[in-house]
N, C-alpha and C positions, 0 to 999 in steps of 0.2 A: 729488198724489203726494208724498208723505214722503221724505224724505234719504235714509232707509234702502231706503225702495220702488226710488228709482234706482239704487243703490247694488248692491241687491242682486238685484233685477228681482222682491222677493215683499215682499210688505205686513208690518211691525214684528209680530210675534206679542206678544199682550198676556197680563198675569197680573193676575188681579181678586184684593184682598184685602178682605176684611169689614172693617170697620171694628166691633172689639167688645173681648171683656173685654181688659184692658190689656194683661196680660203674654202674651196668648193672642198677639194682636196685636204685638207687639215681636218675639217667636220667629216667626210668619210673614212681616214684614216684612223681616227677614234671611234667613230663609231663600229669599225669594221676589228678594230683592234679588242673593243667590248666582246665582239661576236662572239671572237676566234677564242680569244680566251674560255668563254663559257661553251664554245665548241669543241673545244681540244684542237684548232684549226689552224692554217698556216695562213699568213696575206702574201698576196705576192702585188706589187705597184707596177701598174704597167706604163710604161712608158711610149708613146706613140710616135712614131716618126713618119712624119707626111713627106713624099717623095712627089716632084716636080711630072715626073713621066715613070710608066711600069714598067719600062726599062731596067728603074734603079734597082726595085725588089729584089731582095736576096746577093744584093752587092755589095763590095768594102763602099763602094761610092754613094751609096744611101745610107752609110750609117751616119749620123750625127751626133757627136757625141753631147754630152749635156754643157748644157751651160753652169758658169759657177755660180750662182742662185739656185738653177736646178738641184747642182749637187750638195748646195746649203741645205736647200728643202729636202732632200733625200736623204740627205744626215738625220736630220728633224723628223724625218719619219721612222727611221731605225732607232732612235732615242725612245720615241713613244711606244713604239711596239716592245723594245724591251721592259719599258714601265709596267706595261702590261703581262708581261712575262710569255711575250706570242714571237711566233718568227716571225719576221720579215725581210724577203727579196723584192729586189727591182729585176726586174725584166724589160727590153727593148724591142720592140718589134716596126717592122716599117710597114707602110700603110699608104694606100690612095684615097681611101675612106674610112673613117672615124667608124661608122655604125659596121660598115661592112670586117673590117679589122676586130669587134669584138664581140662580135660574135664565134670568131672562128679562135679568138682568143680562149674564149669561156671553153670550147671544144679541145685548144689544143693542151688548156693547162687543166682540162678536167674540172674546170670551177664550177663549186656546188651554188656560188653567188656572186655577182660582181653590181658592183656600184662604177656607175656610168653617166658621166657628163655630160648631157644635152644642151649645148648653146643655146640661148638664145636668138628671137630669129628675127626682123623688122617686117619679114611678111605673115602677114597674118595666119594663124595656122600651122604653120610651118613648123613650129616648135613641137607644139601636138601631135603635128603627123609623125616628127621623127621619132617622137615617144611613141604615137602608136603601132610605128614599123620595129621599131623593138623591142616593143614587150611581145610582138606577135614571133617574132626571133625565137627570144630568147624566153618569154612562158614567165613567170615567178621567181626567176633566178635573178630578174635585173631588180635595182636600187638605185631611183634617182636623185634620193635627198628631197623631192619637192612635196614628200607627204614623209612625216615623220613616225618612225621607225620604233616599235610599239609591244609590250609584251603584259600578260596580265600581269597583275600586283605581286601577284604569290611565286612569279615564277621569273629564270632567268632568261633575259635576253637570248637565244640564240638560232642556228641558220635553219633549225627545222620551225621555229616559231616564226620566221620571216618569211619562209615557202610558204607555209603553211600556218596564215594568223587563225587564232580561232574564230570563232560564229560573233559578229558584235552583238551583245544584249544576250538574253536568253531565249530560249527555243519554249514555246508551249508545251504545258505537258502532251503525249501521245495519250489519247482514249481509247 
């Protein structure tokens, strides 16, 4: 049991972040570090490793270790998350596919939300599709950055306001 599990009698709600293009990354990292802070929540940064053949999976020979940029940036990201007063790990995991890998990510770290990097794509379509093949995954827990991240006026940012935004505008009265 966790500090917080005692604490609070329910287990740390976690937010998974991809580890991908830079600056894609920098703006989820803050904005994921916002979350967690107003969530009581932990970040965990995922780190991807794409393996040549499925062979490697689960092997000292597919692991990769980071590059030192990597672990520049990875520094830079535990800097921010303490600013914010939120934990943050990095985690590695190895992978044949990007969408297939995080989903089972979201499963195996229990994540209540992950923010997930969608390439761009030169065929047409193609972008959208693989957005729409993962939010059909993963439901209201994914966050791709390319619609911004939103909470009423009066209220704090946090991961059940993300699942679950309110009604835009107001509702007619009931008669």
């Amino acid at each position: 049991m966790t500090s917080n599990e005692a604490d609070t009698g329910s287990p740390m709600k976690t937010i998974l972040i991809q580890f991908a293009e830079a600056r894609w990354t920098d703006e989820a990292v803050v904005q994921a570090c916002v979350l967690a802070r107003n969530s009581q929540a932990r970040v965990v940064v995922l780190r991807l490793m794409h393996m040549p053949y499925a062979a490697y999976l689960g092997t000292e020979i597919g692991y990769v270790p980071p590059t030192m940029q990597e672990r520049a940036r990875l520094g830079d990201y535990g800097a921010t998350a303490e600013d914010y007063g939120v934990e943050l790990t990095v985690e590695a995991m190895q992978c044949i596919s990007s969408a297939g890998c995080l989903v089972q990510a979201v499963e195996c770290f229990d994540a209540d939300l992950i923010f997930a990097y969608i390439s761009p794509s030169r065929i047409p379509y193609w972008h959208r599709f693989q957005a729409w093949r993962m939010r059909e995954a993963l439901g209201s827990k994914l966050v791709t950055l390319e619609q911004p991240i939103t909470a009423p006026a009066d209220e704090p940012l946090t991961i059940e306001s993300v699942i679950h935004p309110p009604l835009a505008g107001s509702l007619p009265p009931v008669r």
